[in-house]
SERO-4910 file (N, C-alpha, C, O; in steps of 0.05 Angstrom, whole numbers):
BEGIN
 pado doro    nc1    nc2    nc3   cac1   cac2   cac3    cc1    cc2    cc3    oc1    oc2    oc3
  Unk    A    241    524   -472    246    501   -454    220    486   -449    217    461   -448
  Unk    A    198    506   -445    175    484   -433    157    471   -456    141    454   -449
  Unk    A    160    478   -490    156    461   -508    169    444   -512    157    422   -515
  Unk    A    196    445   -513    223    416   -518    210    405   -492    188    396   -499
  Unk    A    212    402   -473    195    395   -444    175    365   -462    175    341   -466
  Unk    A    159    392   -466    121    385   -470    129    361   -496    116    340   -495
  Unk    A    148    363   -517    150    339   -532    163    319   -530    163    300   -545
  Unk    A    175    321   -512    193    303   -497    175    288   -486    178    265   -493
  Unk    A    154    293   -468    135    281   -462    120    264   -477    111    242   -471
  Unk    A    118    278   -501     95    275   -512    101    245   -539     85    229   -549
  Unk    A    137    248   -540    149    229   -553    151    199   -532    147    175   -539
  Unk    A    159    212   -500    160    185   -481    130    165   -480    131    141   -476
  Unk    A    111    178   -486     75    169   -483     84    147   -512     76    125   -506
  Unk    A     94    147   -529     90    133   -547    111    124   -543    117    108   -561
  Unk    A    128    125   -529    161    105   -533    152     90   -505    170     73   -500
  Unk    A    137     90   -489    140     78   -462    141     47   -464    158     35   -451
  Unk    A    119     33   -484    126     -1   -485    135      4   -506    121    -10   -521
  Unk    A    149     14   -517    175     13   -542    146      8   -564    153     10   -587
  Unk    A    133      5   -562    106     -6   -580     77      0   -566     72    -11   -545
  Unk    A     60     17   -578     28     22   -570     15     10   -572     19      4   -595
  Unk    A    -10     -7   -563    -20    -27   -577    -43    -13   -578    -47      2   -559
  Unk    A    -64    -14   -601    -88      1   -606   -111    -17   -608   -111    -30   -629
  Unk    A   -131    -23   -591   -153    -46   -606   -171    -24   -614   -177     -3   -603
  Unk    A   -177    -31   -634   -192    -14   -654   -231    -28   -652   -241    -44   -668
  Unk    A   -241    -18   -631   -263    -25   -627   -284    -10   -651   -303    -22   -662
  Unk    A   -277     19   -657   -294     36   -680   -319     26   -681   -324     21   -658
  Unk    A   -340     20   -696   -368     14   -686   -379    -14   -687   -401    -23   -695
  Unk    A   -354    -29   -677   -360    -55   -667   -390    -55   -648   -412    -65   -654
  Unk    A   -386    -44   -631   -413    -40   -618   -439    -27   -620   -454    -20   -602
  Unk    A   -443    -23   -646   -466    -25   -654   -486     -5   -637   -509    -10   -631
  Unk    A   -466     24   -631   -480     40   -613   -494     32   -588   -509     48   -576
  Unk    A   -487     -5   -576   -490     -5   -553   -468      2   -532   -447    -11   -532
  Unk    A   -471     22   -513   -450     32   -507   -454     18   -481   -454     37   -466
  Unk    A   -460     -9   -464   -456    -27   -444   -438    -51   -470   -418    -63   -463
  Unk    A   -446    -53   -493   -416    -70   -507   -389    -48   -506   -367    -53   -497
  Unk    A   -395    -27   -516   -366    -12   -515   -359    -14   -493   -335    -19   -491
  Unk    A   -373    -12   -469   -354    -20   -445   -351    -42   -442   -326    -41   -442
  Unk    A   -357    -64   -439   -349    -90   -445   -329    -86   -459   -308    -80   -448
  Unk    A   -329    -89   -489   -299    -87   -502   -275    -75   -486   -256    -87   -477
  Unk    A   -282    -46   -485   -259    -25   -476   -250    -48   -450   -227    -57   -453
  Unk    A   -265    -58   -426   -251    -80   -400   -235   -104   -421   -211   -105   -417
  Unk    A   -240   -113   -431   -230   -136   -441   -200   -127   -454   -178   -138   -449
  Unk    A   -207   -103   -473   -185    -95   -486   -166    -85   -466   -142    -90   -469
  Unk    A   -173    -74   -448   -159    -67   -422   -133    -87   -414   -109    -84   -415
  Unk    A   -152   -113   -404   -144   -133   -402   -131   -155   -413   -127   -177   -403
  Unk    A   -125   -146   -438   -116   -169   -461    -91   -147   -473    -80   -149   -495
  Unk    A    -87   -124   -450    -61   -105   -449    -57    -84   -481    -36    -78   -493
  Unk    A    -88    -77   -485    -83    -56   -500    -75    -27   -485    -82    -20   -462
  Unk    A    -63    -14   -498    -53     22   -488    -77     38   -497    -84     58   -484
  Unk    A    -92     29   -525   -114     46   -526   -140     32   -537   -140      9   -546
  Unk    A   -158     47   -534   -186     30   -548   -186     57   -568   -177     80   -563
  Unk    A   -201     47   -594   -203     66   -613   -235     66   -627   -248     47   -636
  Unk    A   -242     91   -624   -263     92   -631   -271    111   -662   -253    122   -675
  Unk    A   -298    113   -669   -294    128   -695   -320    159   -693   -343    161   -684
  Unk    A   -304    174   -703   -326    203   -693   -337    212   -722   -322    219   -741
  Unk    A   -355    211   -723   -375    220   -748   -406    220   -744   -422    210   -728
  Unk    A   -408    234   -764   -439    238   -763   -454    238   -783   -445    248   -804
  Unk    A   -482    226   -783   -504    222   -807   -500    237   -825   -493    231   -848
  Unk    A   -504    263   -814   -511    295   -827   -488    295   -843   -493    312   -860
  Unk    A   -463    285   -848   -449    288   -864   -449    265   -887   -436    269   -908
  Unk    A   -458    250   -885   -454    234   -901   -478    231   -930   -502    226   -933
  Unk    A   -457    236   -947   -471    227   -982   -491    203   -980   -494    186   -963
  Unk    A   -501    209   -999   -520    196  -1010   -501    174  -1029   -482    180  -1043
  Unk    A   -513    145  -1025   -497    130  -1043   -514     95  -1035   -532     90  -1020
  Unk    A   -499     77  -1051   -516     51  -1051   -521     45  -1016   -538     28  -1012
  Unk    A   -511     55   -997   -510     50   -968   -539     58   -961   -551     52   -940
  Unk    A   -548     75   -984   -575     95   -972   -596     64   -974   -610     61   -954
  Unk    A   -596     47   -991   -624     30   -994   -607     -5   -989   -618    -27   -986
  Unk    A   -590      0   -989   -575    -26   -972   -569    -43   -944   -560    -65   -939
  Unk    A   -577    -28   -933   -580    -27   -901   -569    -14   -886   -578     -7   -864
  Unk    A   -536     -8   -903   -522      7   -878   -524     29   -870   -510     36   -852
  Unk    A   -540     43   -880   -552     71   -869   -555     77   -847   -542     92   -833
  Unk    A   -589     51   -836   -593     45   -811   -573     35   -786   -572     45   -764
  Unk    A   -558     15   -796   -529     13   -781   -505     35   -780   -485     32   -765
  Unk    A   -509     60   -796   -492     75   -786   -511     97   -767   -496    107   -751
  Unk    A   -530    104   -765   -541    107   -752   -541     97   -720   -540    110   -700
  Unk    A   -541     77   -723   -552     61   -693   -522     53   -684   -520     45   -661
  Unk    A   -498     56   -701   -476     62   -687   -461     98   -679   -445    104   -660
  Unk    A   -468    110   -693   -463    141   -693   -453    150   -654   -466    150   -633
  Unk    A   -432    154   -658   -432    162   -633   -434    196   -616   -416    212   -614
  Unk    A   -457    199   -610   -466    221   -601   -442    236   -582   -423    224   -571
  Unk    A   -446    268   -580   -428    274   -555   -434    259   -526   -416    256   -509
  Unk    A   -452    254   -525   -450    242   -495   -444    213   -492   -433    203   -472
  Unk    A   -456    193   -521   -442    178   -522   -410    179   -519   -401    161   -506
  Unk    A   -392    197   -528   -372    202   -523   -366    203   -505   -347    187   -498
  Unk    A   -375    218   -488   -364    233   -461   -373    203   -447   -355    198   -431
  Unk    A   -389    188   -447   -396    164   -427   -365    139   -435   -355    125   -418
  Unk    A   -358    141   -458   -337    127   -462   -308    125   -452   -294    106   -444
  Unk    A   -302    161   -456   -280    169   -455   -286    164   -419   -271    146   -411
  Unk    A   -304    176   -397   -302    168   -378   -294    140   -364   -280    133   -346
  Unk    A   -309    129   -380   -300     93   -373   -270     85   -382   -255     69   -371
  Unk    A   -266     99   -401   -230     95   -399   -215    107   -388   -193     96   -387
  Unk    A   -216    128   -377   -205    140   -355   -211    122   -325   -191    120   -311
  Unk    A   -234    110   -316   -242    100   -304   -220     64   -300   -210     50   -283
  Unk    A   -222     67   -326   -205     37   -331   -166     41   -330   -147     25   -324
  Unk    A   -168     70   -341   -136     71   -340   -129     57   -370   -115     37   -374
  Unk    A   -141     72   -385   -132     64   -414   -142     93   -435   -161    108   -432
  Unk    A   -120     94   -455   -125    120   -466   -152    118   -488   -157     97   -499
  Unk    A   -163    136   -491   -185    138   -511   -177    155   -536   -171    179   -537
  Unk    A   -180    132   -559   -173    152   -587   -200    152   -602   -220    139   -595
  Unk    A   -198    167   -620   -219    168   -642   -218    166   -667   -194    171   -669
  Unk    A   -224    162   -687   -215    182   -716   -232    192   -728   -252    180   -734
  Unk    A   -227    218   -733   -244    235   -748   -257    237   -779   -239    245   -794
  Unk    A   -268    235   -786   -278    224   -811   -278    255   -821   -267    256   -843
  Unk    A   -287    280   -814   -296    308   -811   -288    321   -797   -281    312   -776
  Unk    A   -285    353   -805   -275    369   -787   -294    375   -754   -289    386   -733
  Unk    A   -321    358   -767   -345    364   -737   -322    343   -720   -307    349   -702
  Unk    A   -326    321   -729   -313    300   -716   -295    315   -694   -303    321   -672
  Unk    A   -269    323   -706   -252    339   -695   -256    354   -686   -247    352   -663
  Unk    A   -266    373   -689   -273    395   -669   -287    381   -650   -275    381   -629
  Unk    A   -308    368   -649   -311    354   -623   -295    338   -606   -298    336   -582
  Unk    A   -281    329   -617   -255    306   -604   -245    324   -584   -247    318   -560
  Unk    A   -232    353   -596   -217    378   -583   -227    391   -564   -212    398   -546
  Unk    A   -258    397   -563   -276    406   -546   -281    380   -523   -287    388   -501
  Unk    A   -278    354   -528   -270    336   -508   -255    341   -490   -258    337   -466
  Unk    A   -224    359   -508   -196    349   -490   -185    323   -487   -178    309   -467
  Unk    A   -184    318   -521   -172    286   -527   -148    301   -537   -149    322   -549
  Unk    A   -124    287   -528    -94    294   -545    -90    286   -560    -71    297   -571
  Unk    A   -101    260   -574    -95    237   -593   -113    240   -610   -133    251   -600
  Unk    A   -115    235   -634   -132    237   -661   -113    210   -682    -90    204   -684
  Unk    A   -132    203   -691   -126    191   -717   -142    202   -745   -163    213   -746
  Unk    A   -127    197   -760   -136    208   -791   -140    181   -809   -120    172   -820
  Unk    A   -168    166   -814   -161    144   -832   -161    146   -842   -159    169   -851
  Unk    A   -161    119   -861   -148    127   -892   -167    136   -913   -157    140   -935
  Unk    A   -190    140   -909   -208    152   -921   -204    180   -926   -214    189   -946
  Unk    A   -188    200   -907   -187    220   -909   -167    228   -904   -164    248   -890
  Unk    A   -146    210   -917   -112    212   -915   -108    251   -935    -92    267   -927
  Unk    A   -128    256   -961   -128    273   -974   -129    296   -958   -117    315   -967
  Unk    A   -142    298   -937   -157    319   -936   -140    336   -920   -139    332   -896
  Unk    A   -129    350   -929   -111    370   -908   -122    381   -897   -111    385   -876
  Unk    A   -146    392   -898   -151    414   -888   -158    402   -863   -152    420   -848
  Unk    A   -163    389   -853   -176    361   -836   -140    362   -816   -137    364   -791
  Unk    A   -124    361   -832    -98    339   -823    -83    371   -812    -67    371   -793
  Unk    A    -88    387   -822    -76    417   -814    -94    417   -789    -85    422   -767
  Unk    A   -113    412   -791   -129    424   -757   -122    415   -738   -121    427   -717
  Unk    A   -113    383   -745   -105    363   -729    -79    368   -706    -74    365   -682
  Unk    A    -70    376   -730    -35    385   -725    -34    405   -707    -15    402   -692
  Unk    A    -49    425   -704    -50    447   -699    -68    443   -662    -60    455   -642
  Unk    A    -91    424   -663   -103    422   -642    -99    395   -624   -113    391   -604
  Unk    A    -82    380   -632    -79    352   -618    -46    349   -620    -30    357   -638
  Unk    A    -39    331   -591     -9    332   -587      7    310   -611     29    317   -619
  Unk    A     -6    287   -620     -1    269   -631    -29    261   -653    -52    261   -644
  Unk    A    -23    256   -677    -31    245   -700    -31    229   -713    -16    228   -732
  Unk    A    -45    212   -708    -42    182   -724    -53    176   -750    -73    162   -753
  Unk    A    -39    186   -769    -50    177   -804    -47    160   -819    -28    153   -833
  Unk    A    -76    149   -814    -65    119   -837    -63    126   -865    -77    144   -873
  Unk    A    -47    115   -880    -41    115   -900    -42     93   -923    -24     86   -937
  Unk    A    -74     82   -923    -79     58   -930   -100     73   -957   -109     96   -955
  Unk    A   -102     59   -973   -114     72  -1009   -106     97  -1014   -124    111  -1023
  Unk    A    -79    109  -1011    -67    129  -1019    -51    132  -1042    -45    110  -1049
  Unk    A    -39    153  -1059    -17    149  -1075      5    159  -1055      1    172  -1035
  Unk    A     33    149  -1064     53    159  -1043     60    193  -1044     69    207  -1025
  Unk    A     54    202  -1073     49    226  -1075     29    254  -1063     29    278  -1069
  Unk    A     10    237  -1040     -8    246  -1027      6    246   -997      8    264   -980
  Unk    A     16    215   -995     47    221   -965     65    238   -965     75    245   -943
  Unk    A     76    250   -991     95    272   -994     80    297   -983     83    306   -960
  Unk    A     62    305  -1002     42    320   -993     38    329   -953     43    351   -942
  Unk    A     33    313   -947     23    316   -924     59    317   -904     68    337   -891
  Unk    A     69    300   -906    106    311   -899    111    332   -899    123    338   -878
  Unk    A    108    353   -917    107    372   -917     92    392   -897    101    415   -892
  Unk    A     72    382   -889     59    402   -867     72    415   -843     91    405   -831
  Unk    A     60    438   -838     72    443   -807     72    418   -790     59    398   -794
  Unk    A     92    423   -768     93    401   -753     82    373   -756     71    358   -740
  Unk    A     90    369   -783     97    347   -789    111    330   -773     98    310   -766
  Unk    A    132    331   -767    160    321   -758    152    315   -732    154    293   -723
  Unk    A    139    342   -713    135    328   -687     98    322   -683     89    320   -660
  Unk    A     88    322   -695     60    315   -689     51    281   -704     37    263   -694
  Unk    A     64    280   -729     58    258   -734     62    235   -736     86    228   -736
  Unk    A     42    212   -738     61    180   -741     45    171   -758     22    166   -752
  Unk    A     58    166   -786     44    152   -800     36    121   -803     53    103   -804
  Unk    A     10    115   -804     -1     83   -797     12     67   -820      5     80   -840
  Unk    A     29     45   -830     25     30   -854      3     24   -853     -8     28   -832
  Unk    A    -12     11   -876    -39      2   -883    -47     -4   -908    -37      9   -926
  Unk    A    -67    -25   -913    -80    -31   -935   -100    -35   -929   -108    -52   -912
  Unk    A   -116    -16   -946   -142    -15   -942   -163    -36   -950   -183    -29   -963
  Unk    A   -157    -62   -943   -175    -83   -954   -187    -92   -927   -177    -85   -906
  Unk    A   -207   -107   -928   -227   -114   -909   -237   -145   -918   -245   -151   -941
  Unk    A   -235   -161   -900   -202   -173   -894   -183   -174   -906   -187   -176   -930
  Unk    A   -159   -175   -900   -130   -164   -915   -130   -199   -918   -139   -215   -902
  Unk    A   -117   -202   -942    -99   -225   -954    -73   -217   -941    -66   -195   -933
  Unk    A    -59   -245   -938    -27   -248   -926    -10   -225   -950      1   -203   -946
  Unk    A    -14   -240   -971      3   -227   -997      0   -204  -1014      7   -203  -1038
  Unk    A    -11   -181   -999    -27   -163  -1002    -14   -133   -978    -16   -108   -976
  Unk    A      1   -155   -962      6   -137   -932     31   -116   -928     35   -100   -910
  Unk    A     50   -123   -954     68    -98   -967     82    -99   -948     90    -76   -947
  Unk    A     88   -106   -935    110    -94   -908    140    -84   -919    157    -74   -905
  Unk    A    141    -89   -946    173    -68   -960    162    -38   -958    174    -18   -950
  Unk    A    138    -39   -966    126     -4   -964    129     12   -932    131     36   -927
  Unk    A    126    -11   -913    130     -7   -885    160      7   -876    165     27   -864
  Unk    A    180    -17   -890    201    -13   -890    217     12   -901    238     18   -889
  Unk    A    209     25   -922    211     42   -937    198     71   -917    208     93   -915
  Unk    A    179     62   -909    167     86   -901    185     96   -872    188    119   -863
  Unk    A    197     70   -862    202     67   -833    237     91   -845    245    113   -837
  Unk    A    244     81   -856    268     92   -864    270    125   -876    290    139   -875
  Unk    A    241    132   -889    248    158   -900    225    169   -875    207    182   -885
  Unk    A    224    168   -864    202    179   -835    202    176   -808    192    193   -793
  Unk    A    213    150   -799    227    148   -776    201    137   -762    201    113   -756
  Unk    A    180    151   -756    155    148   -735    139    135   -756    131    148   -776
  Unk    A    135    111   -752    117     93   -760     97     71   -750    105     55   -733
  Unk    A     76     71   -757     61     50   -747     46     32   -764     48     31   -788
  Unk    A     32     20   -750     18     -3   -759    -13     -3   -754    -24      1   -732
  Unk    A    -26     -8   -782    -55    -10   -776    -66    -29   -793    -71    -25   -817
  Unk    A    -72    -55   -776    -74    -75   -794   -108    -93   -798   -125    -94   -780
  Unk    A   -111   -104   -822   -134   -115   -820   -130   -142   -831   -151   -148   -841
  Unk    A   -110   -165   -835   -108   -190   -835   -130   -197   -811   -139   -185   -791
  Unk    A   -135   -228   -826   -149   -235   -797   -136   -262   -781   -146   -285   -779
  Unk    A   -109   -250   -769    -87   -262   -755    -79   -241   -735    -92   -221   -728
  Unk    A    -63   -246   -729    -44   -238   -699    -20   -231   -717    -10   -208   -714
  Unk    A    -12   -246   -734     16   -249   -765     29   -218   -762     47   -211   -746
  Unk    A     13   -198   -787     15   -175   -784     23   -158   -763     36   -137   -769
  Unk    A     16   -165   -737     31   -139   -708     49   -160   -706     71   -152   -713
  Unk    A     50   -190   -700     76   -187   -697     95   -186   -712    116   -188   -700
  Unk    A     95   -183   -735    122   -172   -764    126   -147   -755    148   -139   -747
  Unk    A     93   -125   -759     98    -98   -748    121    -88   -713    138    -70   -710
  Unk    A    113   -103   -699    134    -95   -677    161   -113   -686    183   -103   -679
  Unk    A    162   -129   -696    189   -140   -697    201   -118   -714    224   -113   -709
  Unk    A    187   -103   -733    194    -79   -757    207    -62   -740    229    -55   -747
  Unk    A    198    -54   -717    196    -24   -706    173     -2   -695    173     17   -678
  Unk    A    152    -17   -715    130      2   -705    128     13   -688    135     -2   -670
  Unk    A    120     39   -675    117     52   -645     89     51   -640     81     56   -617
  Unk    A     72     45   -662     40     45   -647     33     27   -670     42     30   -692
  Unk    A     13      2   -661     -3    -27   -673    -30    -27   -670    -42    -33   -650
  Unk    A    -40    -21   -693    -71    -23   -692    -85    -49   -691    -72    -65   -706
  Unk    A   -102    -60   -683   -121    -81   -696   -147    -82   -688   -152    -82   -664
  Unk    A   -166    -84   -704   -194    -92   -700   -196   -112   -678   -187   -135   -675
  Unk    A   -210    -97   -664   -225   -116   -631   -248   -119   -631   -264   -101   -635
  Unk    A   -257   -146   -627   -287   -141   -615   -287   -170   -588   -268   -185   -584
  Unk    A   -314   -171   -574   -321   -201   -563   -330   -214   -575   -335   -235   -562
  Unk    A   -336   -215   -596   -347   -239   -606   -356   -234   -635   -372   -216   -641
  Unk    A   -343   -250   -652   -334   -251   -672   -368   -247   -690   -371   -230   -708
  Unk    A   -388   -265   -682   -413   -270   -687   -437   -247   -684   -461   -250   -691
  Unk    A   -421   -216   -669   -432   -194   -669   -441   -183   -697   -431   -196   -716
  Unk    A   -455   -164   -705   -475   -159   -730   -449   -136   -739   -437   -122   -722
  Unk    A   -442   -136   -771   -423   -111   -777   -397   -127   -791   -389   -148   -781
  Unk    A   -385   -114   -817   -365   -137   -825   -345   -142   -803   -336   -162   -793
  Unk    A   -336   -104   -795   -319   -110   -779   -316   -130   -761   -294   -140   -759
  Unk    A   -335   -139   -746   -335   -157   -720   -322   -177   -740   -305   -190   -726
  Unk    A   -321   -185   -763   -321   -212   -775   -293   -225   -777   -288   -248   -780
  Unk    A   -276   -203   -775   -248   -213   -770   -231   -192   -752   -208   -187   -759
  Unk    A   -240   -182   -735   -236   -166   -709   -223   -192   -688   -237   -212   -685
  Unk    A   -197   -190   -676   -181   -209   -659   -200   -201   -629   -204   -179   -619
  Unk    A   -209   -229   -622   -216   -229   -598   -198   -230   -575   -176   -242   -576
  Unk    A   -208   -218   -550   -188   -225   -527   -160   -233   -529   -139   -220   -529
  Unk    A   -167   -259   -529   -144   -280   -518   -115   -283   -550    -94   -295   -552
  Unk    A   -130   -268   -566   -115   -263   -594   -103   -242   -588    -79   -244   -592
  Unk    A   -115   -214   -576    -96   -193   -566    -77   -196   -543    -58   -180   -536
  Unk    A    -83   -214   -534    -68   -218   -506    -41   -229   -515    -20   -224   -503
  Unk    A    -40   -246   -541    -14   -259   -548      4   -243   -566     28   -249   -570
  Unk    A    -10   -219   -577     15   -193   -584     21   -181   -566     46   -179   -564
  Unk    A      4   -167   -543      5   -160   -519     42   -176   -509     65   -167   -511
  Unk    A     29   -201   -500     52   -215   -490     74   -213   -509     94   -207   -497
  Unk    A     78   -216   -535    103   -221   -553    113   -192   -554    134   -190   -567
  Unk    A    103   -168   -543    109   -149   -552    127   -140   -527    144   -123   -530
  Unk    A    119   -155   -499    134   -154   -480    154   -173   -483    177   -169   -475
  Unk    A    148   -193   -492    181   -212   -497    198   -209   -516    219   -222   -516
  Unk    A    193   -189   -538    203   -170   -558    226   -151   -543    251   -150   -548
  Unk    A    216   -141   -530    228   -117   -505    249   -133   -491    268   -119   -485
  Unk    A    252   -163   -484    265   -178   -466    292   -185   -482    315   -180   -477
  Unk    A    278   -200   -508    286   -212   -526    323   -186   -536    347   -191   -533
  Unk    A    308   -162   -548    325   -137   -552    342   -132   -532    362   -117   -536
  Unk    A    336   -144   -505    369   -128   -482    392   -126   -506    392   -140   -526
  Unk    A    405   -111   -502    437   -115   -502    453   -119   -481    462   -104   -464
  Unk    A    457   -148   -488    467   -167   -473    504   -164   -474    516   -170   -454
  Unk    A    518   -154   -496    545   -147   -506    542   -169   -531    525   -179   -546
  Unk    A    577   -170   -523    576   -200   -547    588   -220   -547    593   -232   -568
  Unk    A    596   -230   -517    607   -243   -496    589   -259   -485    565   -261   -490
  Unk    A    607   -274   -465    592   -298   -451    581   -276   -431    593   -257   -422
  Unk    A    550   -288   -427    529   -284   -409    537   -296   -383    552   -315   -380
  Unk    A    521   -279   -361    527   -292   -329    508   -318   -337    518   -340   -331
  Unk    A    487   -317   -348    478   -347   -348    487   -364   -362    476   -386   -359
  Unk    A    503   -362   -378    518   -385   -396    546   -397   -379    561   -415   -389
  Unk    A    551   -387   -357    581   -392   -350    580   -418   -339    601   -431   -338
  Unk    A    556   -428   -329    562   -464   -320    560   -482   -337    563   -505   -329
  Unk    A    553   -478   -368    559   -491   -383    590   -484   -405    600   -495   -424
  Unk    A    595   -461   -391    624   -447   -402    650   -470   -390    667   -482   -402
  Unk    A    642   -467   -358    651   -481   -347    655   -504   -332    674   -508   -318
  Unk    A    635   -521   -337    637   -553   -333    622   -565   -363    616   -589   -364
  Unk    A    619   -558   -373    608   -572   -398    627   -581   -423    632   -602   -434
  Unk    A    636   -549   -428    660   -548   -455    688   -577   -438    702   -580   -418
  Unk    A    679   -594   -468    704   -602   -479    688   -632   -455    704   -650   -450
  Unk    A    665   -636   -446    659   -662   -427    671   -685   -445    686   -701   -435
  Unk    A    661   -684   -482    671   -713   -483    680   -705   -501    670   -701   -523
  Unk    A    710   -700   -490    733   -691   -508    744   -716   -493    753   -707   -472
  Unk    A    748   -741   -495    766   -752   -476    782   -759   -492    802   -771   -486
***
């Protein structure tokens, strides 16, 4: 009883606005953590459910063209330390908004856990990696896996895991940076929505377009790149929806909810004064 309980819960946290909204801040801020708070208030306020951040570290990372290109130093000077962490996750608790992460590594994760974060995401970078996606499963109430540069034969794969069924939600996605309109697959969405049930959305168009197709779909949780200001250093910032861009899925996602009553299939109490003095006026 007190597990059916505990997922019951754990299913209402993601059914509560029939849709999650995620601003995906990840290292928009440039390891200044007075901008991550900035963002995280705004995102707050422009009615995201979560700010999303990204957990990794130097020490793990290959050697490759990033080493003499610059982004080395920029992953560096974004890297978010444990206390960077812990100063974040406080400010969202502070703010009344949930704090996600995604783990790039099992350090990642195990730190996320040693937080006492319930939420994890898996991007699509390391949609492969079970061993990663088993820990997940095993140490966090809910799982968010994007499933963007995958084969579908790698989504079978992972379906198969323990608690599959109740830990996970798989993200649609395409892993392009910025996404083209005609590129954005939403039959694969559809497909996925039907053989899996729990689906989401994690999008990188640089529109608003994408979440709202995604919640009109169904999605139960909507990702999108956030930042303040578009002119911030990092591609991401470069087509990351500002504010007043999140505020208008925000809003459609509550008039989505309005829109859906079931109303029957009859005349409405508000239609009856045109039921009844209107019908048949110039019938004379």
């Amino acid at each position: 009883m007190e597990l059916r309980n505990l997922l019951i819960g754990i299913l209402s946290m993601f059914k509560k606005n029939s849709c999650n909204l995620v601003a995906e801040i990840g290292w928009n801020h440039m390891g200044n953590i007075s901008l991550a708070k900035k963002m995280i208030k705004k995102a707050k306020e422009s009615g995201a459910d979560f700010c999303k951040f990204q957990s990794w570290g130097i020490k793990n990372l290959r050697s490759g063209p990033w080493d003499k290109d610059g982004r080395l130093e920029i992953y560096k000077k974004a890297e978010l330390t444990k206390d960077k962490h812990l100063k974040l996750i406080r400010y969202c608790k502070k703010l009344k908004i949930n704090f996600l992460s995604s783990a790039f590594t099992l350090d990642g994760a195990k730190l996320l856990k040693n937080l006492k974060i319930n939420y994890i995401k898996i991007p699509s970078h390391e949609v492969y990696n079970l061993n990663l996606i088993n820990f997940c499963f095993k140490n966090f109430k809910k799982v968010l896996i994007s499933v963007g540069a995958c084969r579908y034969s790698e989504i079978t794969r992972i379906s198969k895991l323990k608690n599959f069924k109740t830990k996970a939600i798989l993200m649609h996605c395409v892993s392009s940076y910025p996404l083209e309109v005609q590129n954005a697959n939403f039959s694969k969405f559809n497909y996925l929505k039907k053989k899996f049930q729990n689906i989401g959305y994690s999008g990188h168009l640089n529109s608003i377009d994408d979440a709202i197709l995604a919640i009109s779909l169904g999605a139960i949780v909507v990702e999108k790149h956030f930042t303040t200001d578009n002119k911030l250093p990092g591609r991401d910032n470069k087509f990351a929806l500002l504010p007043h861009e999140f505020k208008i899925i925000s809003n459609f996602r509550l008039n989505y909810k309005l829109m859906m009553i079931n109303r029957g299939l009859n005349l409405q109490k508000c239609e009856k004064d045109i039921y009844k003095n209107y019908r048949g006026r110039w019938g004379k």
